[in-house]
N, C-alpha and C positions, 0 to 999 in steps of 0.2 A: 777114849770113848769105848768103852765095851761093847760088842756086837758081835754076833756072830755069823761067819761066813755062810750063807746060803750053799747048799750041796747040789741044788740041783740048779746052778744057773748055766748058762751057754757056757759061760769061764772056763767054769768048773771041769765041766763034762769033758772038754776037749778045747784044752790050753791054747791050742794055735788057733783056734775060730772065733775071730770077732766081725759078728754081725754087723752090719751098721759102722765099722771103724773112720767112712773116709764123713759121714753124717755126724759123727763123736767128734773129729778133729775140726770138723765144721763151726759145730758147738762150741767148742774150747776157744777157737778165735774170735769167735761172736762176743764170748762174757770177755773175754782179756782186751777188746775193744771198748767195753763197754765199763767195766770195771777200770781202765786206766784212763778214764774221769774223773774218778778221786783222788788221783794227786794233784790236777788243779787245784780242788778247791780251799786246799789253806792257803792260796796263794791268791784265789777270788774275794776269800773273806778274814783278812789278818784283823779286823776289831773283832771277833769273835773267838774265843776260847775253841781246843780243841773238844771239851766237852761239849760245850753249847753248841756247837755243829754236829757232833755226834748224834744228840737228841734231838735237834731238830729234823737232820734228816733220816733218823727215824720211828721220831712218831711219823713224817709225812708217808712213809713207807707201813707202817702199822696203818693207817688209814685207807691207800690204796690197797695195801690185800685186804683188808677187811671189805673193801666197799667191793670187791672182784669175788670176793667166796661168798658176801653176802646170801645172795638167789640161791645156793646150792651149799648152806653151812651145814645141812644135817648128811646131808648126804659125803660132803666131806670131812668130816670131823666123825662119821660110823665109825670108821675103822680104827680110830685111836684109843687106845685106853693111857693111865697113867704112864707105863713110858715110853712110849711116845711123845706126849707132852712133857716128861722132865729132859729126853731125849733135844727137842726141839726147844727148850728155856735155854739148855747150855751150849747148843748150838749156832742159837741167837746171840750169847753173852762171847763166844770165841770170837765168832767167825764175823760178825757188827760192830755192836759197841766197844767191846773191850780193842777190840783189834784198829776199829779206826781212830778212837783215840790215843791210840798208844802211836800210830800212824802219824797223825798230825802233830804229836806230842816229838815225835820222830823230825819232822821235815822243819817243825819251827827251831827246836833247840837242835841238833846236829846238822840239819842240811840236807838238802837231796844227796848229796853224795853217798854219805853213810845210810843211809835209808836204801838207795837203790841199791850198793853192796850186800846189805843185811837183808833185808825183806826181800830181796832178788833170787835169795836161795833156798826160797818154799819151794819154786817145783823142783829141786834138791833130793831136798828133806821130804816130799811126797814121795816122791819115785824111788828112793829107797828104803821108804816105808812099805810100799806097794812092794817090791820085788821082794822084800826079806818078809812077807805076809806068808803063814805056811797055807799050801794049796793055792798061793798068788798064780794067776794068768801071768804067761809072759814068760820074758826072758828072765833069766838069774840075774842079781846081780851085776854079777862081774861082767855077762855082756852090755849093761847097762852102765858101766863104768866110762865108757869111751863119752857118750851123750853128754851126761853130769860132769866130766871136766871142762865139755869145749860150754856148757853151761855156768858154770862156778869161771869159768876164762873169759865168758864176756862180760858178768856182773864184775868183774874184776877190771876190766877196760872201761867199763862206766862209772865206775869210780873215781876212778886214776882221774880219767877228762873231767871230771866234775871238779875234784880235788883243786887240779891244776889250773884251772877257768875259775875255782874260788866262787860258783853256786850255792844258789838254795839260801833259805832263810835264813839260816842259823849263822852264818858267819862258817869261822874255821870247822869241819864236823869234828876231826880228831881232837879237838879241847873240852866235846860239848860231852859229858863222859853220861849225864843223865839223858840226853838224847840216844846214847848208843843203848843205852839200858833200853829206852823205850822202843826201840827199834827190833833186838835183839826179843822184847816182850811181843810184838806184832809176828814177829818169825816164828814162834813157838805157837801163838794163838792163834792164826790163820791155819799152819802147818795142821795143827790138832784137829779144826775145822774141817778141813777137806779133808782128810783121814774119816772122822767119824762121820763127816755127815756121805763121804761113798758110802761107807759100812749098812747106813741106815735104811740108805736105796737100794742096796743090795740084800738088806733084811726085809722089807717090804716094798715088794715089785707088786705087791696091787695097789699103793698110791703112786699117783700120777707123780711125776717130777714137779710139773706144773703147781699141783697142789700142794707139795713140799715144802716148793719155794713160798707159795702164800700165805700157809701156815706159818713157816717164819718167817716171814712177815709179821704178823699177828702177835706172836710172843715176840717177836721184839721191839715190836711197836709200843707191847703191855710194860717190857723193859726201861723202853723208855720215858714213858709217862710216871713211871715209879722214881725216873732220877730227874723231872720235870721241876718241883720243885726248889730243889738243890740249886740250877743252870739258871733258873729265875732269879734266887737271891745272891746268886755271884757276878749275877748280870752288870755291869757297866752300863750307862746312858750312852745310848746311840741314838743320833737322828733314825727318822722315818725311813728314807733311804738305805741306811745300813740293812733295815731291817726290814725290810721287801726284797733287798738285794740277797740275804740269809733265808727266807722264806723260798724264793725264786730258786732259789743254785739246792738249795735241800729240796723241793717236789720234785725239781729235774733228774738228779743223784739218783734217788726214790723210786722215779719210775724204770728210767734208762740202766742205771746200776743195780738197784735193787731187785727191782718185779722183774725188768727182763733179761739184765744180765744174768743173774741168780737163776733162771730159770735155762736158761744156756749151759750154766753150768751143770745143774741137774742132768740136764739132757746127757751132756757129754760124758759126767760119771757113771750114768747109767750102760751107757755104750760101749764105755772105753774102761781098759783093765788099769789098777791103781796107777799101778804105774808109769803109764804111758799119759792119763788125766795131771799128773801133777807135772809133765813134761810141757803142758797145755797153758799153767799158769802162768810161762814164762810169757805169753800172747799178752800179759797185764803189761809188764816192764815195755815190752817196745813198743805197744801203744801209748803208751803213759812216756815216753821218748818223744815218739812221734808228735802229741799233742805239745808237750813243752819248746819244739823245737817251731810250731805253729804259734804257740802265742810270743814266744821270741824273738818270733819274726828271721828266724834263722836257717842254714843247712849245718844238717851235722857233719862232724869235725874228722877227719881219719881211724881218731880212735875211737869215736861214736861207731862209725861205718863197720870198723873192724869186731866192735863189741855187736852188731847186730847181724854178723856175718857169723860170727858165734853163735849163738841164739838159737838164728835160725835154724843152722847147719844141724845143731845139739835138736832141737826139736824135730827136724827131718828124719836124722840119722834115729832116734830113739820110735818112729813111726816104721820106719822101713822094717825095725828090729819087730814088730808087733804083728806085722803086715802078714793075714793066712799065708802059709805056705814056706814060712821059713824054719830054721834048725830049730829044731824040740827046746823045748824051755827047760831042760836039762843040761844041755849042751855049754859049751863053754867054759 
């Protein structure tokens, strides 16, 4: 996503001052709470295609921002011109629909295992996108190097334990070679997503984050009423049931995930320099842990424990690095 770096933000100005940091990291656990709701749901709803869940839940989400910017559309929608809006179409097609169906296309055919491995190392691939940014806030690289391995060491212990306990829908992951594909497709399109849509908030800091997130909303809701059609006639008969049960788990998604997680997230890019934000994502995987290990009815296992002690550690250790007051973002 093309964009260009704002010159005159706090960032910019003076590398080591982040406003707002411990309010940003606030943020980041709020959406990674609230986003690792979505790996339930191909597991709430298996008569349901990964597209058909895609689109439903979000048109429900096109409808909630619509019906929230309603009272205030002119006054939100002044400051847009064209791109902006083609800005927020491809925003809406990375970082929603293409990414959660590639997601769920992910967890039916390969498994949680390969999914958590591979989709696990977006805030990765964020945070050394953010550090290798020229005039990026932060540390270099290379002090960023220590965080990103004990990160890449836990998605790697959740693997393993998944592997070995023989998880997740798909049966074996390592056979399911068009699962890894989609998996591998969700890494690249989220990854692309948080990238550009920081970029955007950092290109216009007179719309609210809030607004951001409703607007996309809005185009992706319009996204998916364009593939409405499509989802209908691949449709399979289902009882009434199923389909209250998909109606239900898609408005929840929509509100919870969408309007307010999404808007958590804005918050926190806004605050927080790239890449320390994509260190944030990782709050999705161990919430999205946590919940699996609740509907399991389970405690997690050594190597779970150990992978989250990772995690943690890599997101701590990558805050501390961020934190006013420490060695020049040269150093290192």
């Amino acid at each position: 996503m093309p964009a260009t770096f704002h010159p005159m933000s706090p960032s910019a100005a003076n590398p080591n001052a982040h406003p707002g940091l411990a309010r940003g990291v606030a943020s980041g656990v709020a959406a990674g709470a609230l986003w690792g709701l979505v790996f339930l749901a191909p597991q709430l709803l298996p008569d349901f295609g990964p597209l058909q869940q895609s689109v439903a839940r979000y048109l429900a989400y096109g409808l909630l921002a619509l019906a929230l910017l309603a009272p205030r559309w002119r006054r939100a929608t002044a400051p847009l011109g064209a791109p902006e809006w083609r800005a927020l179409v491809v925003l809406s097609l990375l970082g929603n629909l293409l990414y959660f169906v590639l997601l769920a296309s992910a967890i039916h055919a390969a498994g949680g295992a390969a999914t958590a491995l591979i989709v696990g190392l977006v805030p990765v691939v964020v945070t050394v996108a953010g550090a290798r940014r020229r005039h990026a806030a932060g540390p270099r690289l290379r002090v960023l190097a220590g965080p990103c391995v004990l990160s890449v060491l836990g998605m790697v212990l959740v693997a393993i334990d998944a592997v070995r306990a023989g998880r997740g829908l798909g049966g074996d992951a390592a056979s399911s070679v068009g699962g890894l594909v989609c998996a591998v497709g969700a890494l690249v399109s989220w990854s692309a997503y948080s990238v550009g849509n920081a970029r955007w908030l950092e290109r216009r800091p007179d719309i609210s984050s809030r607004d951001w997130s409703l607007l996309t909303g809005v185009a992706t809701g319009g996204l998916a009423l364009l593939l409405l059609p499509l989802t209908l006639w691949s449709a399979t008969t289902h009882g009434s049931s199923a389909w209250l049960r998909l109606l239900a788990i898609s408005g929840a998604l929509a509100l919870f995930a969408s309007v307010i997680g999404n808007a958590f997230w804005n918050a926190a890019s806004r605050r927080l320099p790239l890449s320390l934000a994509g260190q944030m994502i990782v709050f999705e995987t161990l919430f999205a842990l946590l919940y699996g290990f609740l509907w399991e009815w389970r405690l997690p296992g050594l190597l779970e424990l150990a992978a989250i002690a990772c995690l943690l550690a890599g997101v701590l250790w990558c805050a501390a690095l961020h934190a006013p007051g420490d060695r020049p973002a040269h150093a290192g």
